[in-house]
Every structure is written in C-alpha cells, then in structure tokens.
C-alpha distance (Angstrom), angle and dihedral (degrees) to the residues before:
residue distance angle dihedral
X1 . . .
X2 3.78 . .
X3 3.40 94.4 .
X4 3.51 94.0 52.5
X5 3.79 92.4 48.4
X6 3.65 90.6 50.8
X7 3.90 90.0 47.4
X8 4.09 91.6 53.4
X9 4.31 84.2 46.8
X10 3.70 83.5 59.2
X11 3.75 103.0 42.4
X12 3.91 97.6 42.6
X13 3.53 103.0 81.1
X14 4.44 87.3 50.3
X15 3.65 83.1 43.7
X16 3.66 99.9 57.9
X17 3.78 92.2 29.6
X18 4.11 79.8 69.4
X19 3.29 103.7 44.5
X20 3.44 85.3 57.8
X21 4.36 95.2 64.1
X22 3.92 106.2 93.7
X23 3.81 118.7 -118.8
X24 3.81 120.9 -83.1
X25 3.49 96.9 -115.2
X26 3.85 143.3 6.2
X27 4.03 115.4 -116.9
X28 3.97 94.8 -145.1
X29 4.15 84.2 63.9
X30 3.64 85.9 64.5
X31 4.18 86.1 41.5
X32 3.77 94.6 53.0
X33 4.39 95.7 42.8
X34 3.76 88.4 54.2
X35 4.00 93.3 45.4
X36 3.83 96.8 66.7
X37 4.12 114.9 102.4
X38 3.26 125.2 -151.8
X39 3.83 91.6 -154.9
X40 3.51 90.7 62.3
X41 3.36 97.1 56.9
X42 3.69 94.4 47.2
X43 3.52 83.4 51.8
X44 3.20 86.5 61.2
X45 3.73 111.1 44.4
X46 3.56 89.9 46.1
X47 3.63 84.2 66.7
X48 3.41 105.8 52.1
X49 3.71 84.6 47.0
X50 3.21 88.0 62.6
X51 3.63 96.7 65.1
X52 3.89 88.0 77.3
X53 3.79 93.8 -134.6
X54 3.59 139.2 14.9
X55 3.59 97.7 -172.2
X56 3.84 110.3 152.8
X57 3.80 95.7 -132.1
X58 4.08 89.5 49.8
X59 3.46 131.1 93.1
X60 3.87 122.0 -25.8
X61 4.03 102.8 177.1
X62 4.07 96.9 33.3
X63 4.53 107.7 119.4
X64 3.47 84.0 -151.6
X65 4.05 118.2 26.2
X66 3.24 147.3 41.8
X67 4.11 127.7 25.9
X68 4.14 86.3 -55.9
X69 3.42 94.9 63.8
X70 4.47 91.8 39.8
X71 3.89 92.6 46.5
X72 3.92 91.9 52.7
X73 3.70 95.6 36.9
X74 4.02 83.8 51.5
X75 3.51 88.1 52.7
X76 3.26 104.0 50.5
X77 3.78 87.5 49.1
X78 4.49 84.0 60.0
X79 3.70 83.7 52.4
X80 3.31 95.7 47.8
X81 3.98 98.5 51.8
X82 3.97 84.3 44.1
X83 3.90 96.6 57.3
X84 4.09 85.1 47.9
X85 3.60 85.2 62.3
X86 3.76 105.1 41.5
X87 3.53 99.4 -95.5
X88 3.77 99.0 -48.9
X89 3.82 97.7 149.2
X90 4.02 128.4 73.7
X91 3.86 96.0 -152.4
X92 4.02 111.2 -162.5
X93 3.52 138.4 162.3
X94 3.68 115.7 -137.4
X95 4.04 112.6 -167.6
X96 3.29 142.6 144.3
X97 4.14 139.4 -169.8
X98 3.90 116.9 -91.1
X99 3.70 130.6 177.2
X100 3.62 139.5 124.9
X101 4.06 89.6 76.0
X102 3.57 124.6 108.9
X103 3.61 97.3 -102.5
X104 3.48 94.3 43.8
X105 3.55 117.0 30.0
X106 3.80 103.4 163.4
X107 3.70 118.9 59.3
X108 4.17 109.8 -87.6
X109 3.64 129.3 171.9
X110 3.77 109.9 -107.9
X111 4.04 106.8 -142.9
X112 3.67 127.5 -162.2
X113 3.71 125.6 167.7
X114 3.86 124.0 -145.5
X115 3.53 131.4 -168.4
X116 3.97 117.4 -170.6
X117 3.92 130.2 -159.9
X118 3.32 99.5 -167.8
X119 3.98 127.1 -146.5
X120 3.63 126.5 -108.4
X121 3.82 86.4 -149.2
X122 3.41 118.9 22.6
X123 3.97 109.7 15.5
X124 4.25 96.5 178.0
X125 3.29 89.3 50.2
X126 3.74 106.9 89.4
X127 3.82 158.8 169.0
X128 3.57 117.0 -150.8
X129 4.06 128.2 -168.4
X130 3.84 116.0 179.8
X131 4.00 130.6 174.4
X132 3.91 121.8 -168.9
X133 3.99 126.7 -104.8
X134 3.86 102.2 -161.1
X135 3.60 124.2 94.7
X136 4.01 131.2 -170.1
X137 3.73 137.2 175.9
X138 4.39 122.2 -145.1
X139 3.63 91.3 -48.8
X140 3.65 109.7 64.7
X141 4.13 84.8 -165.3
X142 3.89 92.5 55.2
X143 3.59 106.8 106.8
X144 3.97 103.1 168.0
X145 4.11 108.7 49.9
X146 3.64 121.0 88.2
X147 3.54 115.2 -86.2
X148 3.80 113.7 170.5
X149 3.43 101.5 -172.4
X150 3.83 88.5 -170.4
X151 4.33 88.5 159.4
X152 3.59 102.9 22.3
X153 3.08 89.5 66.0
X154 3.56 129.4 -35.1
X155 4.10 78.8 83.4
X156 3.87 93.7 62.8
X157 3.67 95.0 44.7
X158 4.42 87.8 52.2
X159 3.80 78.6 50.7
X160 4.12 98.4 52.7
X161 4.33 84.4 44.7
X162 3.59 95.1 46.0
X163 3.97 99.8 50.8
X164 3.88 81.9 40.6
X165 3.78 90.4 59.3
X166 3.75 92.1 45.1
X167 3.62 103.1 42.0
X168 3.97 96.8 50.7
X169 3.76 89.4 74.6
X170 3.73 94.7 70.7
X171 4.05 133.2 51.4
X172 3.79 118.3 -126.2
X173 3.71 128.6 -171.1
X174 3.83 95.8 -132.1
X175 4.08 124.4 49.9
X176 3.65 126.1 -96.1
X177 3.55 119.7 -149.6
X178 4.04 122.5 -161.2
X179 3.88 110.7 -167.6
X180 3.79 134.2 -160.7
X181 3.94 106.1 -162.5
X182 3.94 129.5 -154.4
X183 4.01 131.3 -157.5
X184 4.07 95.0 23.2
X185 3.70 86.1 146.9
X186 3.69 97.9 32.0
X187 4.22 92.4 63.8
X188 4.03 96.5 -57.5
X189 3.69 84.0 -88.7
X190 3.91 90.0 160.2
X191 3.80 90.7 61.1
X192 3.76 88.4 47.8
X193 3.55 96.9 52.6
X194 4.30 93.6 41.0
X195 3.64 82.6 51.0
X196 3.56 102.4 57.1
X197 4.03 99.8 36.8
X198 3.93 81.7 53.3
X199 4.13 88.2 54.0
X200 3.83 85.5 48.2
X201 3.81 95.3 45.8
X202 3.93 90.5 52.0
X203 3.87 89.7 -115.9
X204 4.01 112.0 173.6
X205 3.72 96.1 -159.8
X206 3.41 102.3 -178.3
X207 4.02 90.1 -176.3
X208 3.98 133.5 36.4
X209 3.88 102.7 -170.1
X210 4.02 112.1 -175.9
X211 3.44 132.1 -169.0
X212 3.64 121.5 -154.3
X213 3.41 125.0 163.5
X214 4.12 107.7 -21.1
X215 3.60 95.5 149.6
X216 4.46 101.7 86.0
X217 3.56 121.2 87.0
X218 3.94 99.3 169.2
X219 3.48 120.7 77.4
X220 3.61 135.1 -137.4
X221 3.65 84.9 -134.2
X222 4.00 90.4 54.9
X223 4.00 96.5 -104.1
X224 3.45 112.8 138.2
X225 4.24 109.4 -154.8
X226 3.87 129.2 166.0
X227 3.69 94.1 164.0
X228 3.76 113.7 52.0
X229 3.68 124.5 72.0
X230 3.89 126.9 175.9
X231 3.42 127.4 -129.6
X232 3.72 111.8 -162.4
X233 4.28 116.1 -164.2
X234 3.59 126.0 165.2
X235 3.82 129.3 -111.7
X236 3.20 115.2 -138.1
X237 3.80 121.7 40.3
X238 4.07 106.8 -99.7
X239 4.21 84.5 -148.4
X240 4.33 85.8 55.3
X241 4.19 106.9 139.4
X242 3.61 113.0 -146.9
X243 3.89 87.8 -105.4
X244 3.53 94.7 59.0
X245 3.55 96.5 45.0
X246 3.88 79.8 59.0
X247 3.92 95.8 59.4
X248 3.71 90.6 40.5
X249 3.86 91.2 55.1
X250 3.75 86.5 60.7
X251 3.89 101.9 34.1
X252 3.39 107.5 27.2
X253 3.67 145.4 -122.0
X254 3.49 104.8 134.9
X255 4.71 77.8 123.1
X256 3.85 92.8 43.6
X257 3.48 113.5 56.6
X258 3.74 112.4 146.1
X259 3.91 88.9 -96.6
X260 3.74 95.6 51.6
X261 3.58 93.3 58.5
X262 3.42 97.8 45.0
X263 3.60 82.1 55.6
X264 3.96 92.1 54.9
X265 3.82 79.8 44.9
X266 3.99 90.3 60.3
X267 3.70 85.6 40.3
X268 3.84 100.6 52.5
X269 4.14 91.5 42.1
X270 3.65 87.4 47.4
X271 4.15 89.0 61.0
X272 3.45 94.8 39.1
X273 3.72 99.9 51.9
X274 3.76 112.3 9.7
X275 4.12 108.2 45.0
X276 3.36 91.6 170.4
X277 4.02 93.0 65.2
X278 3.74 114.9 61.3
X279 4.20 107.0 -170.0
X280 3.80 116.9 -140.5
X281 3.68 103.7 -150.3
X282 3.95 109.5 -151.1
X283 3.48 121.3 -158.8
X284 3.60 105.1 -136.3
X285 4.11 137.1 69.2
X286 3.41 89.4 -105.0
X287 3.99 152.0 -48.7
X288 3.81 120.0 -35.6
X289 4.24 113.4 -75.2
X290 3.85 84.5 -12.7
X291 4.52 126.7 103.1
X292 3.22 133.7 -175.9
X293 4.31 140.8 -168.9
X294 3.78 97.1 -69.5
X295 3.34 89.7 63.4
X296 3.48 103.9 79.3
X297 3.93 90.6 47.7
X298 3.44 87.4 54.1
X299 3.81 89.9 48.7
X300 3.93 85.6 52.2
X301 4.18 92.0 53.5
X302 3.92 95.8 -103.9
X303 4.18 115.8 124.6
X304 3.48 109.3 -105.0
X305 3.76 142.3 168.6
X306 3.67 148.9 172.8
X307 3.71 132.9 -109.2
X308 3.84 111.1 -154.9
X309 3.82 138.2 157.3
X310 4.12 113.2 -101.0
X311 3.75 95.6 -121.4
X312 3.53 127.2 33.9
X313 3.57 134.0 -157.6
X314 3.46 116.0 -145.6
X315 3.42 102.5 -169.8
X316 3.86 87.6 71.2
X317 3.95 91.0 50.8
X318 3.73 132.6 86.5
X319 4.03 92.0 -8.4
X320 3.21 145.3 155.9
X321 4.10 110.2 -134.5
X322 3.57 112.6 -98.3
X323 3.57 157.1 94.3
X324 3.80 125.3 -113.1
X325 3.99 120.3 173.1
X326 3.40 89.4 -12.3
X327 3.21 106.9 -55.8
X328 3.60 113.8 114.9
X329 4.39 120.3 -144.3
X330 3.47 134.3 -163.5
X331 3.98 136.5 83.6
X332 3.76 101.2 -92.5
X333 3.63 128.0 163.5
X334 4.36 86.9 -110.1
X335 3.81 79.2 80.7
X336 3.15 102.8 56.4
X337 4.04 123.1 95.1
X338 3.86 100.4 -157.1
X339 3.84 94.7 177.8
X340 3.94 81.2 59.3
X341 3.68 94.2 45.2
X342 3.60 91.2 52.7
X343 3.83 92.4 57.5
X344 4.06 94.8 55.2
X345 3.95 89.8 45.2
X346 3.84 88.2 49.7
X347 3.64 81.3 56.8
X348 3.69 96.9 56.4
X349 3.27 89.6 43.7
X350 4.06 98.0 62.2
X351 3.29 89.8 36.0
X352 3.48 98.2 57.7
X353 4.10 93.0 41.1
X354 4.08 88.7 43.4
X355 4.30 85.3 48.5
X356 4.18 85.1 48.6
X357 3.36 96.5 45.2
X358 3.37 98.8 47.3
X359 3.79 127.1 84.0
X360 4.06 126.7 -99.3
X361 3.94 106.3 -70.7
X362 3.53 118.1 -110.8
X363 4.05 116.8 -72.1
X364 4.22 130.2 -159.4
X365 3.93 91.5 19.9
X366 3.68 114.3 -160.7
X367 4.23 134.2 -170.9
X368 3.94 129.8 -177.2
X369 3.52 133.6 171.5
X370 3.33 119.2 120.0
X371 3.92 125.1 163.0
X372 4.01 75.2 -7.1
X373 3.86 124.9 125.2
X374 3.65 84.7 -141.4
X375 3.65 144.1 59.1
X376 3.93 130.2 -135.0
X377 3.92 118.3 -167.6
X378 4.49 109.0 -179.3
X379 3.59 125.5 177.3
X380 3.98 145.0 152.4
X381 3.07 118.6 -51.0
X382 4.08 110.6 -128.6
X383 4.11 121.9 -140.2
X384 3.85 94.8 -150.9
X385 3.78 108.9 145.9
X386 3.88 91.1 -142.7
X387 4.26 83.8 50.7
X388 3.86 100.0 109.2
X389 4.18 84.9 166.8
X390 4.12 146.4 -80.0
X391 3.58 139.5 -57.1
X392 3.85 121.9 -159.3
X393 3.76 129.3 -142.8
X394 3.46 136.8 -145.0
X395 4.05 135.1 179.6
X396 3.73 142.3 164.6
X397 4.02 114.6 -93.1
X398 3.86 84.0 -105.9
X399 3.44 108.8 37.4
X400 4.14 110.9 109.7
X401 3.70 91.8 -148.8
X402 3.65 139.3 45.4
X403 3.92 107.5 -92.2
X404 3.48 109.2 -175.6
X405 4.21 144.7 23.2
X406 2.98 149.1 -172.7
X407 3.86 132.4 -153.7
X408 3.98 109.5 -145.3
X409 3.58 100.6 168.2
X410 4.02 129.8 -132.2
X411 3.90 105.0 -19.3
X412 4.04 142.8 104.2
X413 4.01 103.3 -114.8
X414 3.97 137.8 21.0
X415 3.48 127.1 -171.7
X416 3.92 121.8 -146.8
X417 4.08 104.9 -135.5
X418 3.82 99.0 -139.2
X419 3.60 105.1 2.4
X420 3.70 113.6 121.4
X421 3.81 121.1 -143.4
X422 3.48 90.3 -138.3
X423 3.73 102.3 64.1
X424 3.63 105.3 46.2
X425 4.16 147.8 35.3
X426 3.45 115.1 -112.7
X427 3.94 142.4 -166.5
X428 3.44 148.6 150.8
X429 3.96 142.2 -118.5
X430 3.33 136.0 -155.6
X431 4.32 111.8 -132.3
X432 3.97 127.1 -159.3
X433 3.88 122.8 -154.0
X434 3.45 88.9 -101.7
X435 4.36 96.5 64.4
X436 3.99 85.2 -109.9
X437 3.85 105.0 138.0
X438 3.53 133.6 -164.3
X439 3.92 126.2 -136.9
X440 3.36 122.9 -70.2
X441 3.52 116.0 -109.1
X442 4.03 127.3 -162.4
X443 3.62 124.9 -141.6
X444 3.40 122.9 -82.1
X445 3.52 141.1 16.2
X446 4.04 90.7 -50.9
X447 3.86 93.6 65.1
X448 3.99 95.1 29.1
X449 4.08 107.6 135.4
C-alpha cells in the first residue's frame, strides 16, 4: 500500500501535467465537413446562371439579368440564411463608384455584399471567405452576350452561401465574414474596395480565404482530379519595409509569411478532417499574368490566399459560347463537378469555424539562439478565455510543411533543449481548450499576423 501511495505521489504532477494538453481534434470539424451539399450548391449556381450575364458593366436595375438582378438575388439568399438563424447575420453592401480605368471607363457602382457573424469575444478579429459575382466571355469589355460563368465564379459564390448556411448553427468567439465580390475581372476592384472599408473599420482579419473557380475536375491537359485543390499564398509580405526585408534576408521568412502558413493551416486541417481532399500548396500569389480577390487584401497587409481547382480547363474559361470543330466553349454548369466543389467549400468552412474558434494568434514573436545548442522562441501572452496555452513548431530549412511540435502549455517563452536555431524554421501557435489552433506565426515582422 505504501508503495503504491508513494508511486501515485510521484506520478501526479505528470498526470495532471497531461490532462492539461487539449485534444487533437474537435468533433464538430468532422460535423460541419460532412454537412455541406452538393445539391445546394448546384441549386445555387444554376441560379446565378440563370441571370444570363453577370458582367460588371451590364445591367444594374434589370429583376432578372445582368449583375443587378445576381447581387440582389445573392443577397436575399444572406438574408435568408440569417432569418433561419434568428437574425445571426449583419448583411451589408459595401461599394463604391469607379470609372476612369481601363475596364471601366464610365463611372459604375462597384457592389459587394457582406454578411457578418459576429464574435461573442473578439468581434475585429476575423476570418473572411469571399467568391466573385461577375461573369464575362472573350471580350472582357462585352457586357451584353451570355456569359454563364457557372465555374468562374458562380462556383465560389455557392461556396461563400453554403459555409454561410452551415456555420450559422454554431457560436464562435471570433467573427466570420462571408463575402460576395464585384469587378474581379474589371481590375478586382471589389477586393480593393472590401479591403479598404475593412482598414477603416479597424478589422484584424487574420485570414482572406477566396474562392475562385473550385468547380472543374477535367483538365485541359486531360487529367482528371476530384481530390486535389491548390492553395496559392504569397511569399514575401506585399506590406515588407526595406528594413525588414533586411532582417528577413538574414533570418528568414521569405516561406512563412502570414499567408503561407495559413495555407499549411488549410493544408494540415484538410488531412486531419477531410481525407478525401489532399491541398496542393503553391508557392506563389497566384497563376502566371493572371490575379485574383485576395490580392488586394494582401496588398492591404492582411493574409490571404486562393482556393482553386488543380487543373484547369481553359476551354470553359473566359469564352464566348460555342462550338468550333467539335469542341464545344463556354462556362456552363456541364462543367462543373459539384461533388468536388462541395469538398473545397467544406474546407472553407472548417477552416473558418477552426480559425473562430480558436484563440488570438500569437503577437510580438521573438527567437534567440545564437552560437547556442538551444533555441528560445517568447511572445505575448494572449487573455482569450478559450486560450488553454501554446504549442511551438519546428522544421528543417527545406521542409514545405511544419514537421514537428511541441505543446508547452500557458506561458510567454519555451526553449527547445538541443535544437539549434540554425538548422530549422520555427514558430509558435496559440491553442484553446478545445484543440482549435490558431496559425502559426514566425518571428519577426515577416511572419507577424
């Protein structure tokens, strides 16, 4: 008996040290992947298909086409979802006049709608998915012809509605923001203009997720893929001052700007919770001579990336409908896989509930360790009341992914026994009781959320 006694003396302080270590995951992740239709969302494409065009230089006061008729049909869909969940939803629109730019050279009203779940915490700190409601055919300038724009990117706003529909059934400290974007391919003037009334609100959006085009699974190049998509983030930080360029070029963190690990964020939640889905992170803003809506949040210093399907067809983009040689072009709904779609907009969905529910990432970031064996990582410590503490990570210079972690419970600084600053990238997260985790952010200004 008094061995035993003495044996349970020793263990207890390990014992409780591990009950203390949040769970690995968070069941109602699993809950809100598997609640996404696919008939919903083809529901709703098929609608704004319907409109005929949603060109942003067509018609503003048309019931039934043209991007008038789409932007207040998509509203009405925000309001809709809102009144299902007692009001839950703020649903704006946020616009502003452009003209005098190639695209648009006469003065048209720029329209985006917004729809806001606030926080019951921390309401300016937010996660933000958008997908675009214009349409064109060959000529970007063509305002009148048909131009479905079923995939690019009727797809991405089905996407934005769907997680909105799913997400309003739960309650999340931070606020979620789902985005319907005008003027993509006018100049992404409806990024521009979200980007800047968020800067005036005082919006800490510590995530810009955008959907464009997640709907085609065969490839120009003849690859046919229903499980890959590609999430494209940029390296270096667009906001970079020439003095912190100069630390990164000796520290590093040209790989870990705030948008590249929220893409390894996506890409870790995505194998934990949605096997199905592998993520393809590519390093780069985006494709070659081509932009899209995150863009302009990036341009504006918030982490942003893009969502995208791994193998485009470009017949099915930026066409006029029609069929030569027998080949058939035009973005129709036939090209759209909506079983695939539904997979990437269950991703937004738990990452924007796992980015909510998880406390404020880590600020003021530290490392040492020179000439040291060991490695010392400090930061602020947060006062969410989901924060339960902080998990550090560590990877090999060339490793694309974080590789290893550590969880080190509710302080300010670690230090890694052994592990030599030299050798590896390092970073921290911040970890509620739950097992949600934030981001995580490097040291210094070139990881800074």
């Amino acid at each position: 008996m008094i061995k035993k006694t003495l044996l349970a003396a020793t263990l207890l302080p390990f014992l409780a040290q591990a009950q203390t270590v949040p769970p690995a995951e968070k069941p109602e992740l699993y809950d809100i992947g598997a609640a996404m239709s696919a008939e919903r969302m083809k529901a709703d494409v098929t609608k704004l298909v319907s409109f005929g065009t949603r060109h942003t230089l067509s018609s503003q006061t048309s019931k039934t086409r043209g991007i008038g008729a789409a932007t207040d049909w998509i509203e009405a869909q925000f309001k809709a979802i809102s009144k299902e969940c007692g009001g839950c939803l703020e649903v704006i629109r946020v616009s502003d006049t452009v003209s005098g730019e190639k695209r648009i050279p006469n003065p048209t009203l720029i329209t985006n709608v917004i729809a806001i779940k606030w926080g019951s915490e921390d309401k300016k700190r937010m996660a933000l998915l958008s997908g675009d409601i214009d349409s064109r055919v060959t000529d970007v300038m063509n305002a009148t012809a048909d131009a479905p724009g079923a995939n690019d990117n009727a797809s991405g706003i089905a996407a934005t509605l769907e997680s909105a529909r799913v997400l309003t059934k739960y309650d999340f400290p931070g606020t979620i923001v789902f985005s319907a974007l005008s003027a993509e391919e006018q100049g992404l003037f409806g990024g521009k203009i979200l980007a800047k009334y968020a800067r005036e609100q005082g919006w800490n959006i510590d995530a810009v997720i955008n959907n464009d085009m997640i709907g085609n699974t065969e490839g120009i190049d003849g690859i046919k893929d229903n499980h890959t998509v590609r999430v494209f983030s940029e390296g270096t930080r667009a906001v970079e001052t020439a003095t912190e360029a100069r630390t990164r070029r000796f520290t590093g963190g040209e790989l870990d700007s705030p948008s590249r690990n929220l893409g390894r964020y996506i890409k870790a939640l995505a194998h934990q919770y949605l096997p199905m889905l592998d993520v393809m992170m590519v390093y780069r803003l985006d494709r070659f001579g081509r932009g899209g809506h995150h863009s302009p949040f990036n341009d504006a210093g918030y982490p942003g990336v893009r969502l995208m399907e791994t193998h485009e067809n470009y017949n099915r983009q930026h066409q006029d409908l029609r069929t030569e040689n027998g080949v058939a072009y035009g973005d129709v709904l036939t090209g759209v896989d909506f079983d695939y779609a539904r997979k990437v907009a269950a991703l937004d969905a738990i990452t924007l509930a796992s980015m909510a529910w998880a406390p404020t990432a880590p600020a003021g970031v530290t490392i040492k360790g020179a000439v040291s064996p060991d490695t010392t990582l400090s930061w602020q410590a947060g006062k969410d009341k989901q924060l339960a503490g902080y998990k550090v990570y560590w990877r090999l210079t060339t490793e694309p992914t974080w590789t290893h972690s550590r969880y080190v419970g509710n302080t300010d600084s670690y230090t890694l026994k052994g592990v030599v600053i030299d050798n590896y990238f390092f970073g921290v997260a911040a970890v509620a009781k739950d097992g949600t985790e934030s981001p995580v952010v490097f040291p210094g200004a070139a990881g800074a959320f």
